[in-house]
C-alpha positions as CSV (number, residue, x, y, z in Angstrom):
1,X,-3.7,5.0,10.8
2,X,-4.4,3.2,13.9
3,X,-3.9,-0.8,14.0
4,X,-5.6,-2.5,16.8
5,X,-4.9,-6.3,18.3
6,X,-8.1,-7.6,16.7
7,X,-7.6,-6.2,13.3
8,X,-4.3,-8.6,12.9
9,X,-7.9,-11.4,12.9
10,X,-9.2,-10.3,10.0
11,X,-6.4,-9.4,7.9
12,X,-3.6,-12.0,8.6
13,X,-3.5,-15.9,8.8
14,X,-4.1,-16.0,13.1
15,X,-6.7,-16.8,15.2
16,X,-7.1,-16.2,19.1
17,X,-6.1,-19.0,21.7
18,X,-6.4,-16.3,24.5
19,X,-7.9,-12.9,24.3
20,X,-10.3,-10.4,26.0
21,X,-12.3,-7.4,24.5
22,X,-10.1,-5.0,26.5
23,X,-6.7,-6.6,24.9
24,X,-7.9,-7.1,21.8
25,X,-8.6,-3.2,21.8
26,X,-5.1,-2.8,22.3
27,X,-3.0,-0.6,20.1
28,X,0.0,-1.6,18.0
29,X,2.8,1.0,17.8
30,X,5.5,0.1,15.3
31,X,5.4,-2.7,12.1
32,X,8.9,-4.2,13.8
33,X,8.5,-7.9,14.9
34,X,10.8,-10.2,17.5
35,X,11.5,-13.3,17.7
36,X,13.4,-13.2,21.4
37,X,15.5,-16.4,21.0
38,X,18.3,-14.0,23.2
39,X,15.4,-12.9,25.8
40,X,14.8,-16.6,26.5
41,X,18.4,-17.0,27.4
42,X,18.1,-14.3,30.0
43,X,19.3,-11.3,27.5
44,X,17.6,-8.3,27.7
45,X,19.3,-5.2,27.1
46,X,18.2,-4.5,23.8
47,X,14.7,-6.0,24.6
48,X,11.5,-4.3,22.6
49,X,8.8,-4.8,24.5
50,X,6.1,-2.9,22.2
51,X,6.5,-4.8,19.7
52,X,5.0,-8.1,18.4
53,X,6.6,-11.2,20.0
54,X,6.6,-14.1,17.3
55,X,7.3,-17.8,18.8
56,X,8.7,-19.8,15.8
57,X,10.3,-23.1,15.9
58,X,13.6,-22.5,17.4
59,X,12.2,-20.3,20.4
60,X,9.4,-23.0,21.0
61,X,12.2,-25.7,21.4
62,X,14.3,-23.9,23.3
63,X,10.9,-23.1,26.1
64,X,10.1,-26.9,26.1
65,X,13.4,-27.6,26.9
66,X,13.0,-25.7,30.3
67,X,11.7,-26.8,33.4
68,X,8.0,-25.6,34.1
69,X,9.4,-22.9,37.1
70,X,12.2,-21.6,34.6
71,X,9.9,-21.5,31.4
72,X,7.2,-19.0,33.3
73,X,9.7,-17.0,34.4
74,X,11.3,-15.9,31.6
75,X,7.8,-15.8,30.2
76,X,6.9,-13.5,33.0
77,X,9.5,-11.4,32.0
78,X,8.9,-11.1,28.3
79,X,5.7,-10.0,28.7
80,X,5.3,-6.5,29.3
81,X,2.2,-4.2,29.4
82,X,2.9,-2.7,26.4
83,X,3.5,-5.6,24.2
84,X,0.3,-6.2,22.2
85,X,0.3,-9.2,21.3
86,X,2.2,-13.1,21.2
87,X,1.8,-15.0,18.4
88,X,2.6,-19.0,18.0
89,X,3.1,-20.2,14.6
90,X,3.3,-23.5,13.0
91,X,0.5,-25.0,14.9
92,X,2.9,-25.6,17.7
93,X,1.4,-26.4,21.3
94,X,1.1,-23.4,23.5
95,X,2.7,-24.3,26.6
96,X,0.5,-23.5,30.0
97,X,2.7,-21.2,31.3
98,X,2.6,-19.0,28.4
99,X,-1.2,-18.7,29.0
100,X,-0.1,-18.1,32.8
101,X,2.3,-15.1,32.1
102,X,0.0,-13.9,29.3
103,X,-3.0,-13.3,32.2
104,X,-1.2,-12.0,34.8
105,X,0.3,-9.5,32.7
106,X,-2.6,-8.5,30.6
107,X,-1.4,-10.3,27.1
108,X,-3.6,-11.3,24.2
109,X,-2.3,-14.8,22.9
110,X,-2.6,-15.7,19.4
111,X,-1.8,-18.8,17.1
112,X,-1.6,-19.8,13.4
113,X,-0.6,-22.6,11.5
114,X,1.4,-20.8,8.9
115,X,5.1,-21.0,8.6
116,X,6.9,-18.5,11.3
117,X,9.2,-16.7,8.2
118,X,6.1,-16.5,6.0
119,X,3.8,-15.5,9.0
120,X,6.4,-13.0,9.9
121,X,6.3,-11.5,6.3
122,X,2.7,-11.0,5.9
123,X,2.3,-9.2,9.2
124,X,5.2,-6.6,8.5
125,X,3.8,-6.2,4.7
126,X,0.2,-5.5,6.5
127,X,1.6,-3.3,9.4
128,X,3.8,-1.5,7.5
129,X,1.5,-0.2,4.4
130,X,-1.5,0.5,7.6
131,X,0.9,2.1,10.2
132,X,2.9,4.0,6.9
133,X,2.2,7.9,7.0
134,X,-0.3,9.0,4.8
135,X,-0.4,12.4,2.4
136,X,-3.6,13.8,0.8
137,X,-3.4,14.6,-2.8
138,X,-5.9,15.8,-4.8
139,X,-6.9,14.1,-7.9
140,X,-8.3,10.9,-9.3
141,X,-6.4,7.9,-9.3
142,X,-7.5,5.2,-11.7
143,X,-6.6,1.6,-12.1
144,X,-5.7,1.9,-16.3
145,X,-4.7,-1.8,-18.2
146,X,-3.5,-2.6,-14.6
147,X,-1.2,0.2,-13.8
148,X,-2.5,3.0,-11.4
149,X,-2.7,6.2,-13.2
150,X,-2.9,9.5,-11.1
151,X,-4.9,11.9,-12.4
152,X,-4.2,16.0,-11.5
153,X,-5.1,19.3,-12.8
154,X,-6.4,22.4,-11.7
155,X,-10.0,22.3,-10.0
156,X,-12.8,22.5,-12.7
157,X,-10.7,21.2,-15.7
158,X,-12.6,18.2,-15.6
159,X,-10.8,15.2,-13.4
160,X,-13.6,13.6,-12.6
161,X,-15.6,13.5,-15.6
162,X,-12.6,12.1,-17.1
163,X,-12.7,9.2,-14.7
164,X,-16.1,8.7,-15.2
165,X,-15.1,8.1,-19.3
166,X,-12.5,5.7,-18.3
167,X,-14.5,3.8,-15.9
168,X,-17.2,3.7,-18.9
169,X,-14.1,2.2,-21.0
170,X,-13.8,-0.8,-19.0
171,X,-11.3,0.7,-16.5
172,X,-11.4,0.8,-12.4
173,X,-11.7,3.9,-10.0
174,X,-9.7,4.1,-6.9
175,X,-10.2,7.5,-5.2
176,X,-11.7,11.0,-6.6
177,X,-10.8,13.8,-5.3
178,X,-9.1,13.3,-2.4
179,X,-6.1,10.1,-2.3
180,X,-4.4,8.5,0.6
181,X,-0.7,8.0,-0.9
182,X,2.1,6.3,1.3
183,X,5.2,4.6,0.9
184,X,4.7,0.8,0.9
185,X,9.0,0.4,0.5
186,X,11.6,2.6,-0.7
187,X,10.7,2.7,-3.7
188,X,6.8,2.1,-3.9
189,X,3.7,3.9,-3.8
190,X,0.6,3.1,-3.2
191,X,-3.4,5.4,-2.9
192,X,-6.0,4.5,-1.5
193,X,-9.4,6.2,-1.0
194,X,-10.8,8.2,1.9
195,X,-13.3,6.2,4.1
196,X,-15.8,8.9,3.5
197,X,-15.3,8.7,0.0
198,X,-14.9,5.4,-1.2
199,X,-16.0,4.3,-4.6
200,X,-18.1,7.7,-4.7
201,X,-17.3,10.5,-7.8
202,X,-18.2,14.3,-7.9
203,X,-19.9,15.4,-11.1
204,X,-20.3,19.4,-11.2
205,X,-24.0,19.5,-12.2
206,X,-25.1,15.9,-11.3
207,X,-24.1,15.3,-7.8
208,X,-22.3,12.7,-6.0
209,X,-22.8,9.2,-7.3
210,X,-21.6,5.7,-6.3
211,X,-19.5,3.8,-8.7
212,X,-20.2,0.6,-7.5
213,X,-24.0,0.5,-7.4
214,X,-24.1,2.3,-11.0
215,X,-21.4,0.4,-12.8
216,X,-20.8,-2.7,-10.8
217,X,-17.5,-4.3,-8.4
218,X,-15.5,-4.7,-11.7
219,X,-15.2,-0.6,-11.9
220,X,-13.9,-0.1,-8.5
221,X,-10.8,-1.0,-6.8
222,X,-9.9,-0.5,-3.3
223,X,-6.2,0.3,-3.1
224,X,-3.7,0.2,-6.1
225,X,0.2,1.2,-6.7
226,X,0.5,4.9,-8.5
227,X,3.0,4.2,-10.8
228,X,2.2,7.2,-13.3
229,X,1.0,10.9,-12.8
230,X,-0.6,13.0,-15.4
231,X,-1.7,16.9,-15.3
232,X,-4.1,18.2,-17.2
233,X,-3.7,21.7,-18.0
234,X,-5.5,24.5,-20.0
235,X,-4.3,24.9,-23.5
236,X,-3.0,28.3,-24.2
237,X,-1.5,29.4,-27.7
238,X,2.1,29.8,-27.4
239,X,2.6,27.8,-24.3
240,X,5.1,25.1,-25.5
241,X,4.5,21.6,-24.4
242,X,6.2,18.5,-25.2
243,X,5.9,17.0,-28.6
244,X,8.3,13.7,-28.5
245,X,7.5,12.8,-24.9
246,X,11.2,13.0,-23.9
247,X,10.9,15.7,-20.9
248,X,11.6,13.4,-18.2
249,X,9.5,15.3,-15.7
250,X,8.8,13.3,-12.4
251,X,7.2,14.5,-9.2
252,X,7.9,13.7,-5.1
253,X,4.6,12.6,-3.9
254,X,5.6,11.0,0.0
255,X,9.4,11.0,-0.5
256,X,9.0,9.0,-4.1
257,X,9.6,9.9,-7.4
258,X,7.5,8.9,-10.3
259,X,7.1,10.4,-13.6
260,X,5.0,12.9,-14.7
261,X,3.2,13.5,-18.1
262,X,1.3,17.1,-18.9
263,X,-1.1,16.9,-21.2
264,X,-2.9,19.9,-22.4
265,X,-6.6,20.4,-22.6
266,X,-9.1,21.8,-25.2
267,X,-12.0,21.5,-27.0
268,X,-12.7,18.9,-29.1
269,X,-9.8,16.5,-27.5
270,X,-10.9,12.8,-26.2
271,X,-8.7,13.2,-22.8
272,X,-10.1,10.0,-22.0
273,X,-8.1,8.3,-24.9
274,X,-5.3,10.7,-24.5
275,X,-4.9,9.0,-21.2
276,X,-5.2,5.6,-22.4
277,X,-2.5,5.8,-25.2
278,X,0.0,7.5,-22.4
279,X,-0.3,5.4,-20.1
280,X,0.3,2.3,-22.9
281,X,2.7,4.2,-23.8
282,X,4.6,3.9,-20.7
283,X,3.9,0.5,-19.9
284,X,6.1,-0.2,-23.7
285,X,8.8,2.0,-22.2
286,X,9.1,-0.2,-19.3
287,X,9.0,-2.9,-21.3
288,X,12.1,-1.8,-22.8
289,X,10.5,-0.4,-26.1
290,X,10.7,3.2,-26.5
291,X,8.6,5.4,-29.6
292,X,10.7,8.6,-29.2
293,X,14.3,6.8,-28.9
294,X,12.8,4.5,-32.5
295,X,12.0,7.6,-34.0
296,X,15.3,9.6,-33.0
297,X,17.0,6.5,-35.0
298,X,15.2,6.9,-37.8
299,X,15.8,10.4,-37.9
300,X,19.4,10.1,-37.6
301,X,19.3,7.5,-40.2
302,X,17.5,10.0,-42.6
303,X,19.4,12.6,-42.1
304,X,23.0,10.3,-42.7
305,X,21.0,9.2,-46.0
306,X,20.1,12.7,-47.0
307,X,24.0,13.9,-46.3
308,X,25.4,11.1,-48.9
């Protein structure tokens, strides 16, 4: 997904102090920040010009404490074509020649009053979940007592219709049929919808509606962690599926495991509900209390009793 200059406006805590239409069309390549405290002592070799240049304290200090000729030339030769952009945080002054090198070399100039480490932060969280590769699943993927929920099967078993229950339960929709997942870290990931798509749901019969206009902002979400996977499948007699909910099953989805729950469908069963008490369920596992492990114990426990 493609990050422009001008989106870094709208979605982080800076504003423009110099800028153009053309540069703030510019692209940006990579989620890496610098802050070149070494390429203001005249150290370059390891210099990355395409990425964002961010002017904190230390490096704002250390270009005041230049003469005017020295400051714009070591300005002049930060600034490259290809960086996108030079931020100044913490309110500080932006020095003259910095606007200077900034024009000549075709440089959008930004400043914000936030701290440099926190302002440094928020831009690689926001770079690196928009500039993450993206993989298409199909599915539903619902926002269930807070935890997203992903929702698979085989086409026609009824995917939608169950996120249409759960949004009627009080619960939030996030994507139908098609889902954006990335990796937001090692060990995170996070859906989102399609453009196209947002907040709209296929019913086979009805038609394409839009969640938000028909059920309000409260059933919709626009982005959420998938944390939990669930499959529905036809029921078939003398398929064996798991009773105890100790199988363990996980899924890759983007280089990231997460766990995987098959739940079989056939008349006469509320999936909705199903889907409900699972994903309770594992929220209580997490929290450290397990139902299968208690009733193993008491098993055991029976079993010891029974043998004396």
């Amino acid at each position: 997904m493609a990050v422009f200059v001008k989106d870094l406006i709208d979605n982080v805590r800076v504003s423009s102090a110099y800028s153009t239409d053309a540069l703030l069309e510019k692209e940006i390549a990579t989620s890496d920040i610098t802050r070149p405290g070494l390429e203001m002592t005249g150290y370059f070799d390891y210099y990355a010009p395409e990425r964002i240049q961010l002017i904190g304290m230390k490096e704002w200090s250390y270009l005041m404490a230049m003469t005017s000729h020295n400051r714009y030339q070591v300005l002049r030769r930060m600034f490259q074509p290809e960086t996108p952009v030079v931020i100044v945080a913490r309110g500080l002054e932006i020095p003259e020649e910095m606007f200077q090198a900034a024009k000549e070399k075709g440089i959008a100039v930004f400043k914000s009053q936030t701290a440099t480490s926190r302002l440094a932060g928020e831009l690689s969280s926001y770079l690196d979940s928009r500039l993450a590769q993206r993989t298409s699943v199909h599915g539903v993927l619902m926002d269930i007592y807070g935890m997203g929920v992903l929702i698979q099967g085989d086409s026609g078993i009824g995917k939608s219709e169950t996120g249409l229950e759960l949004v009627k339960r009080g619960h939030r929709i996030v994507a139908d049929d098609r889902v954006d997942v990335y990796a937001k870290d090692d060990v995170t990931l996070w859906g989102e919808p399609a453009d196209i798509l947002r907040h709209l749901l296929e019913i086979r019969g009805v038609g394409i509606i839009d969640i938000m206009s028909l059920y309000g902002a409260s059933a919709v979400k626009e982005s959420s962690e998938v944390q939990l996977a669930i499959y529905l499948e036809n029921y078939e007699t003398g398929k064996v599926f798991d009773r105890l909910g100790n199988s363990g099953d996980v899924i890759e989805i983007a280089g990231i495991a997460i766990p995987q729950i098959r739940i079989p469908v056939k008349t006469g069963r509320n999936i909705s509900v199903v889907i409900e008490a699972a994903a309770m369920n594992y929220r209580s596992k997490q929290m450290g209390f397990d139902a299968t492990k208690e009733f193993e114990k008491r098993l055991a426990r029976l079993i010891e009793s029974n043998k004396e």
